[in-house]
DSSP file (Angstrom, degrees, kcal/mol; ACC not computed):
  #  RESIDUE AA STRUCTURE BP1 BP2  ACC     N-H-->O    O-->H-N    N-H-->O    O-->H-N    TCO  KAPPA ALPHA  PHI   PSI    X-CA   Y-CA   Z-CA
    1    1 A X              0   0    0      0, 0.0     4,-0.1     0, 0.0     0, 0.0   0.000 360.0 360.0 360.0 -16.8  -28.2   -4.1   19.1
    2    2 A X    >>  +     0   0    0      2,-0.2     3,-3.0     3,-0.1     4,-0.6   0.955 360.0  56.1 -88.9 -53.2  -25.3   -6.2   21.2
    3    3 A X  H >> S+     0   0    0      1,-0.3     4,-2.4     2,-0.2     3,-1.2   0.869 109.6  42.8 -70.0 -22.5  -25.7   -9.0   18.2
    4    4 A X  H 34 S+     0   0    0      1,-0.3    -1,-0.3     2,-0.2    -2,-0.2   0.429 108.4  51.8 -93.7  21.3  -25.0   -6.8   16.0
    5    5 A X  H <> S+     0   0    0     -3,-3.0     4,-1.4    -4,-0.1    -1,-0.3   0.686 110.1  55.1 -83.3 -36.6  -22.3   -5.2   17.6
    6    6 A X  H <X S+     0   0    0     -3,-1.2     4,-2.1    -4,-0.6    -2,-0.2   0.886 111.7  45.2 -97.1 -33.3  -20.9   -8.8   18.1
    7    7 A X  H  < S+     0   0    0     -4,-2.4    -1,-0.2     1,-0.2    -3,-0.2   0.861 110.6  49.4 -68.0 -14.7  -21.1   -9.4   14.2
    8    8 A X  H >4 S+     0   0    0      1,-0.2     3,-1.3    -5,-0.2    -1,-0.2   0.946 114.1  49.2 -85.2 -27.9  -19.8   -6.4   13.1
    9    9 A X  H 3< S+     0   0    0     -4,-1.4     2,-0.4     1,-0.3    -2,-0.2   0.932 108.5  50.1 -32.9 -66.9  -16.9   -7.2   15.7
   10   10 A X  T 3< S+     0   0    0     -4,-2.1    -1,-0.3     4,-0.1     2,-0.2  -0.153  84.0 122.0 -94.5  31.6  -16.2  -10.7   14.5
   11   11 A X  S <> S-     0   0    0     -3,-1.3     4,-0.9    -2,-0.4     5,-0.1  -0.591  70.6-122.2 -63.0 158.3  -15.9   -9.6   10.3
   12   12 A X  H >> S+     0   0    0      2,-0.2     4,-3.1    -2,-0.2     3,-1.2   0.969 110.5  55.3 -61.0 -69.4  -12.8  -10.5    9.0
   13   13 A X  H 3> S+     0   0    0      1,-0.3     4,-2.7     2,-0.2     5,-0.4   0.916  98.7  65.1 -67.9 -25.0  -11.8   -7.0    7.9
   14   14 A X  H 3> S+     0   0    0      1,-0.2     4,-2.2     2,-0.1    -1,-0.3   0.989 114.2  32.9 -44.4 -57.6  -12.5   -5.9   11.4
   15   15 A X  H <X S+     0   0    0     -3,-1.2     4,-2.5    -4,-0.9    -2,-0.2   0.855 115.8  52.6 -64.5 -36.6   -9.7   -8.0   12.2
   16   16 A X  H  X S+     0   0    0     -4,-3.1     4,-2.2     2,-0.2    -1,-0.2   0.940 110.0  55.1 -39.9 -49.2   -7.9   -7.4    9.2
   17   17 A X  H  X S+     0   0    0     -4,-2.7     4,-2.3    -5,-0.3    -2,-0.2   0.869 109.2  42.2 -65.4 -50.4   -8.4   -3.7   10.1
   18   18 A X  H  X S+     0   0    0     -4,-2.2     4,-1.9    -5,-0.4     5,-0.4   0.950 112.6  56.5 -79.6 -44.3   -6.8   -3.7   13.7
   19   19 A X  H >X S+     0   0    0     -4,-2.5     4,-1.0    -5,-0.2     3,-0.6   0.923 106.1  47.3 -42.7 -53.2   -4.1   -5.8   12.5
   20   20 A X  H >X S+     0   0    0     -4,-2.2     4,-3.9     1,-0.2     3,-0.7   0.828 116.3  46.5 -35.9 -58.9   -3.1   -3.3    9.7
   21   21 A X  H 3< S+     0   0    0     -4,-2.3     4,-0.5     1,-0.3    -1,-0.2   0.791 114.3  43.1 -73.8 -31.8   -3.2   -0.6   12.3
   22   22 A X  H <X S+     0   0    0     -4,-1.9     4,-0.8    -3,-0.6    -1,-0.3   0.592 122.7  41.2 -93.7 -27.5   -1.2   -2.5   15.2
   23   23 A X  H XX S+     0   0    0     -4,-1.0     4,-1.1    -3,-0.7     3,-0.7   0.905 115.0  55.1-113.1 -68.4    1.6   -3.8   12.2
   24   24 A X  H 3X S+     0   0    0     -4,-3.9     4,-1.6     1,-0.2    -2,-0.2   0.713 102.6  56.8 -33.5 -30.4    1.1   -0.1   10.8
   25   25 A X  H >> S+     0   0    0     -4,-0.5     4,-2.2     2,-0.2     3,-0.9   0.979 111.2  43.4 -76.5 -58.1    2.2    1.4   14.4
   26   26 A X  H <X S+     0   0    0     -4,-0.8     4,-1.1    -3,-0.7    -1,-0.2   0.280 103.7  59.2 -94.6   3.2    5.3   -0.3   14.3
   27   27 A X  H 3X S+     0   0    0     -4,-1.1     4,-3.3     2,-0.2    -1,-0.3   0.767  98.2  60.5 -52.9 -61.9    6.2    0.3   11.1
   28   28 A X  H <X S+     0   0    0     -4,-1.6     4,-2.1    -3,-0.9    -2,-0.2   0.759 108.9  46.9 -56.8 -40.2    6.1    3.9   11.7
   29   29 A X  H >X S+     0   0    0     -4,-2.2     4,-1.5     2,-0.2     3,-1.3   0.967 106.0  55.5 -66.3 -68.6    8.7    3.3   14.3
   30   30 A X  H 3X S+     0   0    0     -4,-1.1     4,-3.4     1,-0.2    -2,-0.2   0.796 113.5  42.5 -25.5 -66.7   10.6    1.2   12.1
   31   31 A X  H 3X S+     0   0    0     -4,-3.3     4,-1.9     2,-0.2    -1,-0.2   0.846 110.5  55.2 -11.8 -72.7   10.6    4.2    9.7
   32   32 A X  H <X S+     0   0    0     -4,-2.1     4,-0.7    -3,-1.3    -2,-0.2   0.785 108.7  47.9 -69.8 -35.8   11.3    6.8   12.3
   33   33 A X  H >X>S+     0   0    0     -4,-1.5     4,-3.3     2,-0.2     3,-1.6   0.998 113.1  49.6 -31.9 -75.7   14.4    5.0   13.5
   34   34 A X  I >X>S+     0   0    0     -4,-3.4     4,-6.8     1,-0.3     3,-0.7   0.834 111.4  43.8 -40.5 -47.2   15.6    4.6   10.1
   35   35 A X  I 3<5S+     0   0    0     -4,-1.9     5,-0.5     1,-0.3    -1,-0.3   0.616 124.0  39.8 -82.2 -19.7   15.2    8.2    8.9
   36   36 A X  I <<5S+     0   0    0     -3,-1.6    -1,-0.3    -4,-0.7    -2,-0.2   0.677 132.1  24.8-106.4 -15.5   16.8    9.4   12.5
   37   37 A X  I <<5S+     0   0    0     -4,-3.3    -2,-0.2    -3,-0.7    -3,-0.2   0.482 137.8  20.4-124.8 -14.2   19.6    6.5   12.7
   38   38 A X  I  <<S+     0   0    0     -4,-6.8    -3,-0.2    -5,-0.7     3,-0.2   0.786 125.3  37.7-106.5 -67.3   20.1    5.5    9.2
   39   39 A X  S >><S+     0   0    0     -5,-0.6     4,-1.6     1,-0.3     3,-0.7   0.621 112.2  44.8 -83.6 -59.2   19.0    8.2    6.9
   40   40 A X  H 3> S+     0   0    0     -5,-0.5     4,-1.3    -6,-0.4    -1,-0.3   0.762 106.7  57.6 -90.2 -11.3   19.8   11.6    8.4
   41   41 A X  H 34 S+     0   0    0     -3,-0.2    -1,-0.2     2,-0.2    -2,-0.2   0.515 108.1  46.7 -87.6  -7.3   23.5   10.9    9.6
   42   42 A X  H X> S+     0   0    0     -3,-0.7     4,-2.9     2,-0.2     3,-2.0   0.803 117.9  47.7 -93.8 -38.2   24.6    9.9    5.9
   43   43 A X  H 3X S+     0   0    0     -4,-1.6     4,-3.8     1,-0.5     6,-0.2   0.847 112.0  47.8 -78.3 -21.6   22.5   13.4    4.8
   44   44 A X  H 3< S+     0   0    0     -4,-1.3    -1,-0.5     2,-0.2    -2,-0.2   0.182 102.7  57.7-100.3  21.7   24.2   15.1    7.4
   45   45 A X  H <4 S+     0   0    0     -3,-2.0     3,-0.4     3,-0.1    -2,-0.2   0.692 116.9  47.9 -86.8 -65.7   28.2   13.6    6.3
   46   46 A X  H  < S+     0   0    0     -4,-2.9    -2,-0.2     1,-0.3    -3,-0.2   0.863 122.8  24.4 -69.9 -36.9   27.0   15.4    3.0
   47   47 A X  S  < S-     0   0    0     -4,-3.8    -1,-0.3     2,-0.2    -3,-0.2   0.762  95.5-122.2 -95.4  -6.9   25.7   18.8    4.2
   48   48 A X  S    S+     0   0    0     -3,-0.4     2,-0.5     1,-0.3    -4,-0.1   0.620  74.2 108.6  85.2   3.4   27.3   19.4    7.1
   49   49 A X        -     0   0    0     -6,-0.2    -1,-0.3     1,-0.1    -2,-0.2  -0.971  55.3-148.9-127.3 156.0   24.8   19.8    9.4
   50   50 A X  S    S+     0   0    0     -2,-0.5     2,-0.3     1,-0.3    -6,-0.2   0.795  82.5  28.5 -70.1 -39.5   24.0   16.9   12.4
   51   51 A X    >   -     0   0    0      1,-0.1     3,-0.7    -8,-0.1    -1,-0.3  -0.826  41.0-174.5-157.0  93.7   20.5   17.6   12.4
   52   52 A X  G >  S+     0   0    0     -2,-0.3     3,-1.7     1,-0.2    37,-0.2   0.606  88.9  76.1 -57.7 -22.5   18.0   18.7   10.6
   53   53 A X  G 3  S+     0   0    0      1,-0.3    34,-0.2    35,-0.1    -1,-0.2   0.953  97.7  57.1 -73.3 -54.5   15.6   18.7   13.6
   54   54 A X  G <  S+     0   0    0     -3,-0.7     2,-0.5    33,-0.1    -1,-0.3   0.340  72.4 105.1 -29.4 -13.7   17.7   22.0   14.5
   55   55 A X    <   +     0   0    0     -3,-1.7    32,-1.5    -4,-0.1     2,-0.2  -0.812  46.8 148.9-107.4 132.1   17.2   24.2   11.5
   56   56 A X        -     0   0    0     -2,-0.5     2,-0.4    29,-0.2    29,-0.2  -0.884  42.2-142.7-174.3 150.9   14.7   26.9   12.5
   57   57 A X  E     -A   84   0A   0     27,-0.7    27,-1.5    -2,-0.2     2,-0.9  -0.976  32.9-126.3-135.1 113.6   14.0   30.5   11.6
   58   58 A X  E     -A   83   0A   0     -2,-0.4    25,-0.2    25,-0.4     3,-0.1  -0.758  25.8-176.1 -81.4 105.2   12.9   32.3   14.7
   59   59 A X  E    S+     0   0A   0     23,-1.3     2,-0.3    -2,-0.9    -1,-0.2   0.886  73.3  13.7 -28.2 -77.4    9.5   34.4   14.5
   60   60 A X  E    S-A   82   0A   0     22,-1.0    22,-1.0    20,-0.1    -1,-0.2  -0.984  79.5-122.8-125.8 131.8    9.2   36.1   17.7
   61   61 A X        -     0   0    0     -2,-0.3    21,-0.2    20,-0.2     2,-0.1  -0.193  42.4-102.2 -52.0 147.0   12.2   36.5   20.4
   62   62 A X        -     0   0    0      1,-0.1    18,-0.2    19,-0.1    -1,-0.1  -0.550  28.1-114.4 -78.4 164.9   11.2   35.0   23.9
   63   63 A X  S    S+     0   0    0     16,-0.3     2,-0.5     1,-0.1    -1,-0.1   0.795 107.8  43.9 -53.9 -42.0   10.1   37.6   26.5
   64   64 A X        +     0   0    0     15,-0.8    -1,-0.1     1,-0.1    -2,-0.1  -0.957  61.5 178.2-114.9 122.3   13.2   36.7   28.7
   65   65 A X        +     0   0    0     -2,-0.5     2,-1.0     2,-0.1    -1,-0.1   0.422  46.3 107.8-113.4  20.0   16.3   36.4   26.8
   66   66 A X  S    S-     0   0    0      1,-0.2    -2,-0.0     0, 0.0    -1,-0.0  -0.607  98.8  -2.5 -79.8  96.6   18.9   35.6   30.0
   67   67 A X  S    S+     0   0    0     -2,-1.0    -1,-0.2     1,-0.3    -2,-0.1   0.298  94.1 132.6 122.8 -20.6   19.7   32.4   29.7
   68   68 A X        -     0   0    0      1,-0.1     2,-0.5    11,-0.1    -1,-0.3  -0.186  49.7-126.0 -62.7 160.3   17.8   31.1   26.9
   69   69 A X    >   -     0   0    0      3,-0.1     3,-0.8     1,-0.1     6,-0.3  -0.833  13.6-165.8-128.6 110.8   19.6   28.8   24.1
   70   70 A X  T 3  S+     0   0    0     -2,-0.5    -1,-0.1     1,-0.3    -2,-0.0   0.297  70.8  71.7 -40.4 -23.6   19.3   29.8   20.8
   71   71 A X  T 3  S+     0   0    0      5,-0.0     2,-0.3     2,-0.0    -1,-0.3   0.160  85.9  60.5 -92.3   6.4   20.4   26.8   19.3
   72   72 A X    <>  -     0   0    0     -3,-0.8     4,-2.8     1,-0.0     3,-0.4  -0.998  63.5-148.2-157.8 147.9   18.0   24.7   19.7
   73   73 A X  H  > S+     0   0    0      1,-0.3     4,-1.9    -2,-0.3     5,-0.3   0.846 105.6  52.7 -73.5 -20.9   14.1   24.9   18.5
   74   74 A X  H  > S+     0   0    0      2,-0.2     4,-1.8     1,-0.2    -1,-0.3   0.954 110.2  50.1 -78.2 -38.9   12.7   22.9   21.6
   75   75 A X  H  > S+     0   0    0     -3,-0.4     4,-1.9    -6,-0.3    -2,-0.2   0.900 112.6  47.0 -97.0 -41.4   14.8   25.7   24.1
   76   76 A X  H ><>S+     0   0    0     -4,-2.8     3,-1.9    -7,-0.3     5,-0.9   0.977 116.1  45.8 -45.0 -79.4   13.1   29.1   22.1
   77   77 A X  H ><5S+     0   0    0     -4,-1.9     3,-1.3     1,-0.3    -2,-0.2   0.734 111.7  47.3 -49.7 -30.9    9.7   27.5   22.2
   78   78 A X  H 3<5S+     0   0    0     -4,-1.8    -1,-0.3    -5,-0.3    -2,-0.2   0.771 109.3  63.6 -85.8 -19.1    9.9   26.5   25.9
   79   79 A X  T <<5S-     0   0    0     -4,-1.9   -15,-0.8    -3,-1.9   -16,-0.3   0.373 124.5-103.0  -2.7 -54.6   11.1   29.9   26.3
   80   80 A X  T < 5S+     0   0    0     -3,-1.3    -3,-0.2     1,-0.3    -4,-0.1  -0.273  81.6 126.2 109.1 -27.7    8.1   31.5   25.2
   81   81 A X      < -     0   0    0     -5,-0.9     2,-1.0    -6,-0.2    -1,-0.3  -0.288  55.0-142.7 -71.2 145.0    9.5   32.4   21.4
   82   82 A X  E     +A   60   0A   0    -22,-1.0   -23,-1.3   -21,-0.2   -22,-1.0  -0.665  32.9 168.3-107.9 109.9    7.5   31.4   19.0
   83   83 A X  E     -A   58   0A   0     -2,-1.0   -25,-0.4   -25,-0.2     2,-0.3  -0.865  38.1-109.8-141.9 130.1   10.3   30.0   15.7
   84   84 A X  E     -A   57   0A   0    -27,-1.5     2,-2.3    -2,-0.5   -27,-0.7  -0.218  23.7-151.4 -56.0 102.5    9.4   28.0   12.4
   85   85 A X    >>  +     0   0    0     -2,-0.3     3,-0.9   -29,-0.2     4,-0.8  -0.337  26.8 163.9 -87.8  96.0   10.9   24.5   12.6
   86   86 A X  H >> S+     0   0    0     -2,-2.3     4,-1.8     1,-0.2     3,-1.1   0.891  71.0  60.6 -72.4 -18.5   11.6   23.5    8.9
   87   87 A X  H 3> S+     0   0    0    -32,-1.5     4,-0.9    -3,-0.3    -1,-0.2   0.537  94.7  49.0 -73.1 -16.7   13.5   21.1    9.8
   88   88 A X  H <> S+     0   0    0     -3,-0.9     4,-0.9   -35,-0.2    -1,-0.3   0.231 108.8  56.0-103.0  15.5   11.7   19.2   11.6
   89   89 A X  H <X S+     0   0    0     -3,-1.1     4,-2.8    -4,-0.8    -2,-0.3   0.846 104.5  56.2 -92.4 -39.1    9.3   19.3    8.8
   90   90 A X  H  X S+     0   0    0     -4,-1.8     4,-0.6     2,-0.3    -2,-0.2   0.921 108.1  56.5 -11.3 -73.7   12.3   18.0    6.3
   91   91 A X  H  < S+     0   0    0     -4,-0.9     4,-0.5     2,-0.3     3,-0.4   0.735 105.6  39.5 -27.2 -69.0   12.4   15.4    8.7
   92   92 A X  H >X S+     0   0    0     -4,-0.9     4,-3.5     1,-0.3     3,-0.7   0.860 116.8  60.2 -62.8 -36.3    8.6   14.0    8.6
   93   93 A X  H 3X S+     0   0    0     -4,-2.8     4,-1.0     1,-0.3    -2,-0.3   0.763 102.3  43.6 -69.8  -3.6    9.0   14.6    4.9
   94   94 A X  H 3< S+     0   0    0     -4,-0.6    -1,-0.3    -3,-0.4    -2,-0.2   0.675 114.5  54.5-117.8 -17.9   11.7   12.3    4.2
   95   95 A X  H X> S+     0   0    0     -3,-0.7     3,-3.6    -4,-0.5     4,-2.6   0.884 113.8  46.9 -56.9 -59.2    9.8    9.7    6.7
   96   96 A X  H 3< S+     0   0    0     -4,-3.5    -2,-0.2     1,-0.3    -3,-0.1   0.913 112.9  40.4 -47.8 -48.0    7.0   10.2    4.5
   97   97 A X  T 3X S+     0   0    0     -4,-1.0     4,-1.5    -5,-0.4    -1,-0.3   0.597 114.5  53.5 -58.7 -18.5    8.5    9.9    1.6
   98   98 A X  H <> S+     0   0    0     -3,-3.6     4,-0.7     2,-0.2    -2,-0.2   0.868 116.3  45.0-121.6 -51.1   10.8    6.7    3.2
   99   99 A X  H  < S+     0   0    0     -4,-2.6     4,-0.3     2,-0.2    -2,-0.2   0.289 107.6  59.2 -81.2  -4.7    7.1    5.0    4.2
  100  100 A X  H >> S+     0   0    0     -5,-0.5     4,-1.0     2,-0.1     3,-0.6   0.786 110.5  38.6 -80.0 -64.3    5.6    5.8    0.8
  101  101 A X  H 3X S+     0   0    0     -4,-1.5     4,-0.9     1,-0.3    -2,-0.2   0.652 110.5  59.2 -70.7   2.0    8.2    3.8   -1.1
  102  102 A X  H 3X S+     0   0    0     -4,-0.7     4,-1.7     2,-0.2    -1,-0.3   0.804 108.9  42.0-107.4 -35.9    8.2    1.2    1.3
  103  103 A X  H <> S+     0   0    0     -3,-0.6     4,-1.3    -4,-0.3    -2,-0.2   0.485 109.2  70.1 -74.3  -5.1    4.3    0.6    0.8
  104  104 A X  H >< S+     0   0    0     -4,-1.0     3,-4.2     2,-0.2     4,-0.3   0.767 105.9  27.5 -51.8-110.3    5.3    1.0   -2.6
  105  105 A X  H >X S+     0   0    0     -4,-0.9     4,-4.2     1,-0.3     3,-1.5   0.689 114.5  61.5 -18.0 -47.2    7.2   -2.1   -3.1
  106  106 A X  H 3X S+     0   0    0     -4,-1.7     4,-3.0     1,-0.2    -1,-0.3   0.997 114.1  40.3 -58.4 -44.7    5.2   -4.2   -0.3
  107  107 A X  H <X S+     0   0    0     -3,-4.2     4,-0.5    -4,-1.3    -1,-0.2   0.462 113.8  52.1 -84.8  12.6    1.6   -3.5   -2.8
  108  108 A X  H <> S+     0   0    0     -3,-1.5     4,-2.6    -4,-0.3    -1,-0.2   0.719 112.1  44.7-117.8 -29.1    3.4   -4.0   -5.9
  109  109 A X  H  X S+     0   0    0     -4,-4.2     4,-1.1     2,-0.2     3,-0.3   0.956 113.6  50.6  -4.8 -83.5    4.8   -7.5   -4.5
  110  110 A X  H  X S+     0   0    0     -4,-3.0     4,-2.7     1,-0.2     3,-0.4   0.820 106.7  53.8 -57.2 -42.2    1.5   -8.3   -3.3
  111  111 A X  H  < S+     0   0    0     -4,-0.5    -1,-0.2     1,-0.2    -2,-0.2   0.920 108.1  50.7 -38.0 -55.9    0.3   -7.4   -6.6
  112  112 A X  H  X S+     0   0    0     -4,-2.6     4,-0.9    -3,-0.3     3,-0.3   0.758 109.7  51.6 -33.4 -50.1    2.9  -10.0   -8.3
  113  113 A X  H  X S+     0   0    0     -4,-1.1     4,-1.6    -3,-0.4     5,-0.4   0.894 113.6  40.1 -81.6 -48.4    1.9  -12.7   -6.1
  114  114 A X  H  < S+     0   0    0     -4,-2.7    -1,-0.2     1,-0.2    -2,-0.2   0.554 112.9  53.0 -86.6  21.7   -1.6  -12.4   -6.8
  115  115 A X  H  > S+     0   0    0     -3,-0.3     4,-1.6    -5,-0.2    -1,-0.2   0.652 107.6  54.6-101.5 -27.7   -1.1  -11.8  -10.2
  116  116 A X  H  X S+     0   0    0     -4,-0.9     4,-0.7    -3,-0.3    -2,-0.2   0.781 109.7  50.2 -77.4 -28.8    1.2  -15.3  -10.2
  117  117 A X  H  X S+     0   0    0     -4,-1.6     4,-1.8     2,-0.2    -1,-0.2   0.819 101.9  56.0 -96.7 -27.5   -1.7  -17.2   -8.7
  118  118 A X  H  4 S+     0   0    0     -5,-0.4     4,-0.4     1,-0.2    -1,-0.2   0.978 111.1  45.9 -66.3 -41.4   -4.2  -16.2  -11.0
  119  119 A X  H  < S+     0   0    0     -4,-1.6    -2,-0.2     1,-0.2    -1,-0.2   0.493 110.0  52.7 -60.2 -12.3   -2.2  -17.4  -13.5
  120  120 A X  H  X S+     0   0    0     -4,-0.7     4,-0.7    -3,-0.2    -1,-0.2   0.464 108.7  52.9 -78.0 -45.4   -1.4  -20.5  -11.7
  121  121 A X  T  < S+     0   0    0     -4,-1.8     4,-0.4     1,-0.3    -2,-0.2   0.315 110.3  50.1 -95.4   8.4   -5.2  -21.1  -11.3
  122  122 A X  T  4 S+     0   0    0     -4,-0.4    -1,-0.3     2,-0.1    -3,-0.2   0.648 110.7  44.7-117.2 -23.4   -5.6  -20.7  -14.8
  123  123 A X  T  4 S+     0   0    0     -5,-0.1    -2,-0.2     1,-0.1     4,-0.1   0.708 109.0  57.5 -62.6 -30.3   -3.4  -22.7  -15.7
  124  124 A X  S  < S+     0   0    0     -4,-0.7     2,-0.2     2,-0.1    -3,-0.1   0.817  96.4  70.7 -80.7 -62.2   -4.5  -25.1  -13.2
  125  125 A X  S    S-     0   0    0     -4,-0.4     2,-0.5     1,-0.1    -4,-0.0  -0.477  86.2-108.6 -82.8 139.3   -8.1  -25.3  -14.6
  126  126 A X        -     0   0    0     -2,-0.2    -1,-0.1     1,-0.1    -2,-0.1  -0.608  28.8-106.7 -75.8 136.1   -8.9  -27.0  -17.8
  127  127 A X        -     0   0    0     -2,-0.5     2,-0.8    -4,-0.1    -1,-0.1  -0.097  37.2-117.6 -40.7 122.1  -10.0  -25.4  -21.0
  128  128 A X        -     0   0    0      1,-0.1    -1,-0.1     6,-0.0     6,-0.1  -0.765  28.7-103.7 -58.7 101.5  -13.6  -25.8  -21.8
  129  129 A X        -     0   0    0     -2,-0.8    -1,-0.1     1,-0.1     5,-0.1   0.381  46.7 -94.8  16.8 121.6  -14.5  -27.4  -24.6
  130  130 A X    >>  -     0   0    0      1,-0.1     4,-2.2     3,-0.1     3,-1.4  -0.461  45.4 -97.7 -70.8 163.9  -15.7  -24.9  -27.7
  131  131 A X  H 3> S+     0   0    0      2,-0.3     4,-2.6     1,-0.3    -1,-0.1   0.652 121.8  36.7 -32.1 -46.2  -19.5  -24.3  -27.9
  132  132 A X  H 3> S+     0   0    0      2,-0.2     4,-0.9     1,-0.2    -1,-0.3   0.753 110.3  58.1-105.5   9.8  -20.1  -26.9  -30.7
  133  133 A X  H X> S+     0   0    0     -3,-1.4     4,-1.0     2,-0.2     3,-0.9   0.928 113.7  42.8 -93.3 -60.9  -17.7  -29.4  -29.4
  134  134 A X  H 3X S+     0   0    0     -4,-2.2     4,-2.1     1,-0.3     3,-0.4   0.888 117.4  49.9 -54.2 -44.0  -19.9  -29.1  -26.1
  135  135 A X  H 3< S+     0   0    0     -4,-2.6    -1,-0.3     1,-0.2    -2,-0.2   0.754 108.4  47.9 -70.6 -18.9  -23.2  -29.2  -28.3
  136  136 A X  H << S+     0   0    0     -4,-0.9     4,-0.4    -3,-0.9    -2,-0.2   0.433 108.2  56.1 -95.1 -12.9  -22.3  -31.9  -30.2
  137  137 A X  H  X S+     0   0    0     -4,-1.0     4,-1.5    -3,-0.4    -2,-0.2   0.563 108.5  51.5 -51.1 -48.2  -21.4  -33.8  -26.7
  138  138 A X  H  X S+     0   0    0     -4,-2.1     4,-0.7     1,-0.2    -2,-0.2   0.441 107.2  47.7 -98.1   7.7  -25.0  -33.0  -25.6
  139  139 A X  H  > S+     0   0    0     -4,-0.2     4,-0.7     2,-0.1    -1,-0.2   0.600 108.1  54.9-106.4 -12.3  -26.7  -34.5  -28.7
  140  140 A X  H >> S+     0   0    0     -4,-0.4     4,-3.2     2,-0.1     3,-0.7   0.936 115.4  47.1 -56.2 -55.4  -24.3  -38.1  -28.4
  141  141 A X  H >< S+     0   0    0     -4,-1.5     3,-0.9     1,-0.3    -3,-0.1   0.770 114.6  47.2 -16.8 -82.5  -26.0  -38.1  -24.4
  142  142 A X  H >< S+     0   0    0     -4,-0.7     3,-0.8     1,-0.3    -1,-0.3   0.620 112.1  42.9 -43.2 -40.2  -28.9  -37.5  -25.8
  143  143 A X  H << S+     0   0    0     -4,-0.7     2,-0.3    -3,-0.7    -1,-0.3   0.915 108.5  58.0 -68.0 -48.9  -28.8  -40.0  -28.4
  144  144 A X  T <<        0   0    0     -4,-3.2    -1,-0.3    -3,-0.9    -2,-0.1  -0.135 360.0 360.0 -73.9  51.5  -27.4  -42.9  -26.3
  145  145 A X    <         0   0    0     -3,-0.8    -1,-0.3    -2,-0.3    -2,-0.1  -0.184 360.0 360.0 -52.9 360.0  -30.3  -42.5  -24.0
């Protein structure tokens, strides 16, 4: 059972696999940056609001309401009030969306490139001979023999 724990360890796409996830991780930051540093401060010039992460519709009032601040999703919930953040669902969508197109482009590259090298490797290799130009090849052999 251990060797074949150590082959399935040592496959390529095992490694393949952890890279992807470890390259994937830090992607997702990359992303979330953008979408929090690039992305939502141009959206917010155009609407007018700083933060989408802020826009929330509150459900249930908290139990205690001395002291609380209303204005913010994080301060209700800790609160005890229970309030819908769409906004910080806006948020993950427009990440999603921002990490969609962005695997877009990288797999239609990669497509490009292997699309360039088949075509390269076809070029590459020479054209067979037709069928009776190859039969007519194997009966001179034959004959000088």
């Amino acid at each position: 059972m251990l060797k074949e724990f150590k082959d399935f360890a040592a496959k390529g796409n095992m490694l393949d696999m952890a890279v992807g996830i470890v390259i994937g991780a830090a992607f997702g930051t990359v992303i979330k940056s953008l979408v929090a540093d690039v992305v939502m401060p141009v959206v917010s010039a155009v609407t007018g609001s700083p933060d989408f992460s802020n826009l929330f519709m509150i459900l249930k009032n908290p139990e205690v309401m001395e002291g609380v601040n209303m204005e913010s999703i994080a301060a209700v919930r800790e609160a005890g009030g229970v309030a819908l953040g769409y906004g910080l669902f806006i948020n993950a969508l427009i990440a999603f969306i921002l990490v969609a197109l962005a695997l877009f482009f990288v797999v239609k590259g990669m497509n490009k490139m292997k699309e360039k090298e088949k075509e390269e490797e076809a070029a590459a290799a020479p054209a067979a001979p037709p069928a009776d130009v190859q039969l007519l090849t194997e009966i001179r052999d034959l004959l000088k023999k």
